[in-house]
C-alpha positions in Angstrom: 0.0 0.0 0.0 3.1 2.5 -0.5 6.5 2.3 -0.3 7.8 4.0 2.6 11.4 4.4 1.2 10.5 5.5 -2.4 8.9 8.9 -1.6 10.5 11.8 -3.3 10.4 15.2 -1.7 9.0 18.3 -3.5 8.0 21.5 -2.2 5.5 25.0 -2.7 5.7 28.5 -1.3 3.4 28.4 1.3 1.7 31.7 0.2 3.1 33.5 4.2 6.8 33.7 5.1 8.2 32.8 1.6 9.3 29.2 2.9 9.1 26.4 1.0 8.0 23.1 2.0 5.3 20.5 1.9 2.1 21.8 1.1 -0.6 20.8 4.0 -3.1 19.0 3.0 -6.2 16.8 4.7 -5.1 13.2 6.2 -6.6 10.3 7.3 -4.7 8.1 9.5 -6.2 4.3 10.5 -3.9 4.5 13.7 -5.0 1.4 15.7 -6.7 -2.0 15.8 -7.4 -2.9 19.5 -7.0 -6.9 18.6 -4.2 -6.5 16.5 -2.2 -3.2 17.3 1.0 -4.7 16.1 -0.7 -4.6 12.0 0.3 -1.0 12.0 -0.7 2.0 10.9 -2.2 3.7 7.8 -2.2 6.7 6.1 -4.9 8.6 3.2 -4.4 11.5 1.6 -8.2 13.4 0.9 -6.8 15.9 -1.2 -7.4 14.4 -4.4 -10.8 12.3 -3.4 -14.5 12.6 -3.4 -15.5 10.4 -0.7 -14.2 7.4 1.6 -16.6 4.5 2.3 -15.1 3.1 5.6 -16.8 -0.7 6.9 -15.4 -4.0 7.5 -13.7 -6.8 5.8 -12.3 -10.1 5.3 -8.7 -8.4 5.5 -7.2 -4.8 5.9 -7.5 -3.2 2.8 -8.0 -0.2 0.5 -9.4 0.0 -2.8 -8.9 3.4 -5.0 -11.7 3.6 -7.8 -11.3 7.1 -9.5 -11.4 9.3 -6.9 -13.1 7.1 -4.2 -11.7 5.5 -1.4 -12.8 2.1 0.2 -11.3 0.6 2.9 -12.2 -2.3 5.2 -10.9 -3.6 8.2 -10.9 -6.5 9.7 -13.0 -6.5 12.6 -16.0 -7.8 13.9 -17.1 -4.8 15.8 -17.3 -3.2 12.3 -20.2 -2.9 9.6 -19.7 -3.9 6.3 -21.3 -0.6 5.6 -20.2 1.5 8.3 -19.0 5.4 7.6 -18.7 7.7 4.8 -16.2 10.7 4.6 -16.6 13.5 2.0 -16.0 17.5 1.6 -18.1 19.3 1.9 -18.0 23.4 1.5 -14.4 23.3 2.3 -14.2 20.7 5.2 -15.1 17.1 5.6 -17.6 15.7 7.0 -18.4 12.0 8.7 -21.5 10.3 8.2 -22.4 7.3 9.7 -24.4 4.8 7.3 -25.4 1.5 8.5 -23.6 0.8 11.0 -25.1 -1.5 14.3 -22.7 -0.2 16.6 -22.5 2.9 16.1 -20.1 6.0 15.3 -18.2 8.1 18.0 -16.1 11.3 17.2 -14.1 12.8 20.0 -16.0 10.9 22.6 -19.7 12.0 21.6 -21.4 9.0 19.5 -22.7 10.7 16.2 -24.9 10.6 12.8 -23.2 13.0 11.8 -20.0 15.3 12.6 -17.7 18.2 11.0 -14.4 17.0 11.5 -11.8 19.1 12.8 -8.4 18.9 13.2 -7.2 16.4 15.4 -10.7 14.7 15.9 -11.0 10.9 17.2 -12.7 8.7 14.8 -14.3 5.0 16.9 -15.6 3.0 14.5 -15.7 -0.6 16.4 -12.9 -1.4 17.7 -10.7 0.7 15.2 -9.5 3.9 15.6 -8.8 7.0 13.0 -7.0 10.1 13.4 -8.3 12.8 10.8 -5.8 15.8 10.3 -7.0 18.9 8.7 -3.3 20.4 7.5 -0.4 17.9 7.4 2.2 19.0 5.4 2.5 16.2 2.9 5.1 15.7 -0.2 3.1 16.2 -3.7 4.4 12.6 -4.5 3.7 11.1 -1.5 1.5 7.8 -2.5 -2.2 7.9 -1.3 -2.0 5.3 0.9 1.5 5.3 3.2 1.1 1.6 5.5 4.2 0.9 7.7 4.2 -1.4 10.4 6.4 -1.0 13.7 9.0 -3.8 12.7 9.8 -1.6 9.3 13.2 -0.1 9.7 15.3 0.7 12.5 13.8 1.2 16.0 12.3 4.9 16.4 12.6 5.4 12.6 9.2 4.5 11.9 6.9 7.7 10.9 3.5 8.6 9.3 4.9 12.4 9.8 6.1 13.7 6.7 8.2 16.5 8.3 10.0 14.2 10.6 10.2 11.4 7.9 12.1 14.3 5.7 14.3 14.3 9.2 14.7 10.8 9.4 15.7 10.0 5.6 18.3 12.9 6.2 19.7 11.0 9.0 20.1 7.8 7.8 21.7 9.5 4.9 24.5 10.6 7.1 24.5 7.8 9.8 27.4 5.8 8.0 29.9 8.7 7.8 31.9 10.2 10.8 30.2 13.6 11.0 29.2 14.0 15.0 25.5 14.2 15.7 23.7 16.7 18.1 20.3 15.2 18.8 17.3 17.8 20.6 14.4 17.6 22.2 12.2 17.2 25.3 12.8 14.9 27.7 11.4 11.6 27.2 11.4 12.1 23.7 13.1 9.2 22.5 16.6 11.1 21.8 18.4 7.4 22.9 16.3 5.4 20.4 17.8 7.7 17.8 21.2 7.2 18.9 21.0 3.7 18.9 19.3 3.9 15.2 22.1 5.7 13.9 24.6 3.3 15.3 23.1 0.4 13.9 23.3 1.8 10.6 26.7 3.3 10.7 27.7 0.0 10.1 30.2 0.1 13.2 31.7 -2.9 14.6 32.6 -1.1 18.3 30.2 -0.8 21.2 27.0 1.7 21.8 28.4 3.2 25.2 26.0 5.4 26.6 27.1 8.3 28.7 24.1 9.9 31.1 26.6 13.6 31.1 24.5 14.9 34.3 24.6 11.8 36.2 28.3 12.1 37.1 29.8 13.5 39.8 31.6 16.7 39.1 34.6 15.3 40.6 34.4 12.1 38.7 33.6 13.3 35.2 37.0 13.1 33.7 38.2 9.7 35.5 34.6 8.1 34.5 34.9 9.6 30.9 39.0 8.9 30.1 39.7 6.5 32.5 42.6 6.7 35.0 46.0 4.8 35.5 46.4 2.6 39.4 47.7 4.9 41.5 46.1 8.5 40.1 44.1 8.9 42.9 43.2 7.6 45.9 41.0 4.1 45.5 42.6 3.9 42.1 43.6 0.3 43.1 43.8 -0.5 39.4 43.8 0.5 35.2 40.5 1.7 34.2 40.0 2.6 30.5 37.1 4.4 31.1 34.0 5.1 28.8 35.7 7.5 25.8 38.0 4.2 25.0 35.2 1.4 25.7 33.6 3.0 22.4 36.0 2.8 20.2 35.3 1.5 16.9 32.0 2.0 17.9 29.4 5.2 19.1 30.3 7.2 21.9 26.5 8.4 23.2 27.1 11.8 25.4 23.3 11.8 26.6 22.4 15.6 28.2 25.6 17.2 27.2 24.3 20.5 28.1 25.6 19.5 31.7 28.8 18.7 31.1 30.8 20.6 33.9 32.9 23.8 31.8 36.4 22.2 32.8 35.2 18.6 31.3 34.2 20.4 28.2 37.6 21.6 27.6 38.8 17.8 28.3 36.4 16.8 25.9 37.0 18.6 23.5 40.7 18.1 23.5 39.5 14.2 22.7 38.0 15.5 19.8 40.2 17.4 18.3 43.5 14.8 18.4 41.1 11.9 18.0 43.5 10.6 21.9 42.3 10.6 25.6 44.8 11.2 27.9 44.0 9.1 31.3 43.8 10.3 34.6 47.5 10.3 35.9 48.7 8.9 32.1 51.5 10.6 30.8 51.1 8.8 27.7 47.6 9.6 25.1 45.9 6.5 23.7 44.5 6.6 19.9 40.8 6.5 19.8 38.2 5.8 16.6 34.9 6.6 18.0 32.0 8.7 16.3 30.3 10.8 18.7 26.6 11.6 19.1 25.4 13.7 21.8 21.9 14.9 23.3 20.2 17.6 25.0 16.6 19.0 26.2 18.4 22.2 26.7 18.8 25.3 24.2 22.4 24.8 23.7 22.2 27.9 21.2 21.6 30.2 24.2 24.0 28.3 26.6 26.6 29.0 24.0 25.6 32.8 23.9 25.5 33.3 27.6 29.0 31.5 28.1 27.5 28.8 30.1 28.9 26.0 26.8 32.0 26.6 25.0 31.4 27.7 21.5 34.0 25.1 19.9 32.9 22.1 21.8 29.7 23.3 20.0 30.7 23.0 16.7 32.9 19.7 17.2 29.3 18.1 18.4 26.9 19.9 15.5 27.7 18.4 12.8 24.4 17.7 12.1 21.7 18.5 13.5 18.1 16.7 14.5 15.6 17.8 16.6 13.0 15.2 17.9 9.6 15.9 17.9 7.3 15.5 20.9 4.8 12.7 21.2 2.1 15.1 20.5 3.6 16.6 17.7 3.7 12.8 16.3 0.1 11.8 16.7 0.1 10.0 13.7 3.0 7.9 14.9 0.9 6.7 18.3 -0.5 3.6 16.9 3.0 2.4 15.5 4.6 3.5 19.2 2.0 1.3 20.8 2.4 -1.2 18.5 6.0 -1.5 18.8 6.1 -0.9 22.4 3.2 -4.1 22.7 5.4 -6.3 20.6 8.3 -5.7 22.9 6.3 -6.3 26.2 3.8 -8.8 25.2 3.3 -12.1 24.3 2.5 -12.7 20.4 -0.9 -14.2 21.4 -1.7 -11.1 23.5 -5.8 -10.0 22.5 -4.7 -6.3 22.6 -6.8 -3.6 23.4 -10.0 -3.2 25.4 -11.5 -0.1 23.1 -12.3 2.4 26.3 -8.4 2.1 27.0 -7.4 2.1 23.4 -9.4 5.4 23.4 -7.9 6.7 26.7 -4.3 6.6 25.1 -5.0 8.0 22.3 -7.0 11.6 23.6 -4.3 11.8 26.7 -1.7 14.5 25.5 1.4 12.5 26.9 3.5 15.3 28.1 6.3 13.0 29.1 6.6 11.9 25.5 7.3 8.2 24.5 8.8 7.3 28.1 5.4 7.9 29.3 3.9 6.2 27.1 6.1 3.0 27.5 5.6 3.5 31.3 2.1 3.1 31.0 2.1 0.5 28.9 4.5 -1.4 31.6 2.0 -1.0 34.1 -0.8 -2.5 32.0 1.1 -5.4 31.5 1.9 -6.0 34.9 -1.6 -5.6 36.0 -3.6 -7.1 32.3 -0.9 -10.5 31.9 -2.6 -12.3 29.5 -5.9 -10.5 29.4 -6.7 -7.3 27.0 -5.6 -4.0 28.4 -8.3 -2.6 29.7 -9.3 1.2 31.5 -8.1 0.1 34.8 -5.1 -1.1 33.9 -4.1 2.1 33.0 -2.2 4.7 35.2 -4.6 7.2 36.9 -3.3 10.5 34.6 -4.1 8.7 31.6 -7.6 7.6 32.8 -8.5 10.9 33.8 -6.5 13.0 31.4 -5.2 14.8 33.9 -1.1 15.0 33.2 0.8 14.7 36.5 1.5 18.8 37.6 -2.1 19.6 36.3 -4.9 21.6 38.3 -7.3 18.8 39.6 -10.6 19.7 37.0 -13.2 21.2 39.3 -16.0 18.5 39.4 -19.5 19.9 37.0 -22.6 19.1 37.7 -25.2 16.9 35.2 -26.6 20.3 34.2 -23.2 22.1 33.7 -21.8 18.9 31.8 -24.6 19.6 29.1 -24.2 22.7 28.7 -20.4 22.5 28.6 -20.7 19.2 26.0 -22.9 21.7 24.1 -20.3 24.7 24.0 -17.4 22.2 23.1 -19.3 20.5 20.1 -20.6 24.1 18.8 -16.6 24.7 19.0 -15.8 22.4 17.2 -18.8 22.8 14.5 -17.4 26.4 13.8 -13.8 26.4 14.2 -13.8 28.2 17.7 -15.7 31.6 16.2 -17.9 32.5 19.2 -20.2 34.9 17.3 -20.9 31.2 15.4 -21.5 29.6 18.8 -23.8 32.4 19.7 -25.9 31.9 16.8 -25.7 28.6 16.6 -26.9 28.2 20.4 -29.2 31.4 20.1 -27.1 32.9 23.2 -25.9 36.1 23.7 -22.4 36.5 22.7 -21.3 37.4 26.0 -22.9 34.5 27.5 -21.2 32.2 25.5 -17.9 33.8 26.7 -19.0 33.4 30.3 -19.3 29.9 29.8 -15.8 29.8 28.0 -14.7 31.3 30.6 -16.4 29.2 33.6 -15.2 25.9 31.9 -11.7 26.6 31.0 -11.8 26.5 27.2 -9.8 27.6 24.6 -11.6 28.9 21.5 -8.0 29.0 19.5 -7.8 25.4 20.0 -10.9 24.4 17.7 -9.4 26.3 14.8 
């Protein structure tokens, strides 16, 4: 259904800032099937179609007639005849045909809903993500399927801005230009080391270096090892973890807090391509290619003096910044997926739909450590069962991220009404005079609700 490797990049002015780049364009991405989330992921472009027919079948699997899409799924949950996507004056719209079970978008079961960006599509027990602008290549096939096995760990995308990242990377990963890797914590900066080793081709070790975990006073013996006798304790040679990479991938995680006076030692390293040891009076040779990672904004760190300027450009060689988890929404069901394959048996049932649901609408603020976290627990708690609500961590089942304001508890009444606001929202992009109308409220009543329930009219646009 695609070729995931084949896609050539092309690019338009965006019409705004005079950049070029993919031009954003209407998605549709089959993220999950709760009895079978290790089948992977698929995306549609709507661009170029009419209408999608969505309902079930023998096998996953997507049929382009002209400018219609069908696609069935597997599952027993499903109608044959189920949904129907289509534009409609400029957005699309999802109508549910004849389906038994029902149709529920972001949580509210539906005949019919405007979709918006982001929104939540149940239809059994298979979930869709529709995406309103996702900057796609022109040549991009319709249909893009990857499963979570494809490729190296962590290089497995349904993003098209961080797939242009990723091809760029494995472009590079084989030669000896130093990598500086960025991005929140938790974001899976490791899992891209460990992807560009293994396809550098390198015969040496991954060594792994957590730079704020040492002890100030123990950076440089830890780091360049020390000769018996350097110190006191040093009862014997230690080569240290510079040299136990060689012919391999040095990994210098949060480099940011590399103590000022280990910088300079550092860098010395990677200039003569030697590490002196601690008490040595003799360098040893070293071939190791270097990749290093930060959550910090080493751009600034440099300005303010806090990070020397030339260790800098040793370790930029090329740069890569790592999305968050909810910047890769498309990627959640191939993170499940992978993260399921790893931690379950083969045999596993999968996914009770309520918690498939749940992990889907929580924003994981952690990023993929979270999200593997939580997925650990259920697996502790579900064994051989399917995952269900319960097994979940208590942030995800209640949305609330650890941190967050406990939500102030509505009444039946208030719920309505709020339910009401939010879909009217949603129907109208977030234009309160819309809501007002749509409602029959005064305009400022409809802002005292805003107000009263905490929501953001920017975020429906």
């Amino acid at each position: 259904m695609g070729d995931a490797h084949g896609t050539t990049l092309s690019f338009h002015e965006d019409g705004k800032s005079g950049r070029v780049g993919p031009k954003p364009e209407p998605v549709l991405v089959l993220v999950l099937e709760c009895g079978r989330p290790r089948a992977g992921s698929v995306r549609y472009r709507l661009s170029e179609l009419t209408g999608v027919a969505l309902g079930r079948g023998p096998e996953r699997r997507a049929e382009l007639q002209g400018n219609e899409l069908t696609v069935r799924v597997p599952d027993k949950w499903m109608s044959s005849r189920h949904a129907r996507i289509e534009p409609s004056f400029g957005r699309w719209v999802l109508t549910d045909t004849e389906s038994k079970n029902g149709t529920i978008v972001d949580g509210h079961t539906t005949k019919r809903a405007v979709l918006t960006d982001g929104s939540l599509i149940e239809l059994g027990h298979t979930l869709f993500l529709f995406f309103e602008r996702l900057p796609v290549e022109s040549e991009a096939p319709t249909l893009l399927e990857l499963t979570p096995c494809e490729g190296a760990p962590g290089t497995v995308t349904l993003m098209p801005a961080w797939q242009n990242e990723l091809t760029r990377l494995k472009q590079i990963a084989s030669s000896e230009i130093p990598m500086l890797i960025e991005g929140e914590s938790g974001s899976g900066k490791e899992v891209i080391a460990r992807a560009i080793h293994g396809l550098s081709g390198r015969k040496g070790a991954f060594v792994p270096v957590n730079c704020g975990a040492l002890p100030d006073n123990l950076v440089e013996s830890e780091l360049f090892g020390y000769k018996k006798g350097a110190f006191s304790g040093a009862q014997t040679d230690h080569d240290g973890l510079v040299r136990a990479a060689n012919g391999g991938t040095l990994f210098l995680d949060e480099i940011g807090d590399l103590p000022p006076a280990s910088q300079a030692a550092l860098l010395r390293v990677l200039q003569e391509r030697e590490v002196m040891p601690v008490g040595g009076t003799r360098a040893v040779e070293i071939d190791l290619r270097v990749v290093a990672a930060t959550h910090r904004d080493l751009d600034d760190m440099v300005a303010e003096g806090s990070f020397r300027h030339d260790l800098f450009a040793r370790l930029a060689g090329f740069r890569v910044s790592v999305p968050t988890l909810n910047e890769r929404r498309t990627d959640l069901g191939l993170l499940i997926g992978a993260l399921h394959e790893r931690m379950f048996a083969e045999e596993h049932p999968g996914f009770d739909i309520d918690a498939a649901r749940l992990l889907l609408r929580y924003p994981w603020p952690l990023n993929v450590r979270e999200l593997e976290q939580a997925l650990a627990t259920a697996q502790v708690l579900a064994g051989a069962e399917a995952i269900r609500a319960e097994h979940l961590p208590d942030s995800v089942r209640t949305g609330r991220p650890p941190g967050a304001p406990r939500p102030v508890v509505l009444s039946e009444t208030d719920q309505k009404v709020r339910d009401q606001v939010v879909a009217a929202l949603r129907e109208h992009q977030g234009n309160v005079s819309a809501v007002a109308r749509a409602l029959d409220k005064d305009r400022k009543q409809i802002q005292r609700w805003i107000k009263r329930f905490n929501l953001d009219p920017g975020s429906y646009r």
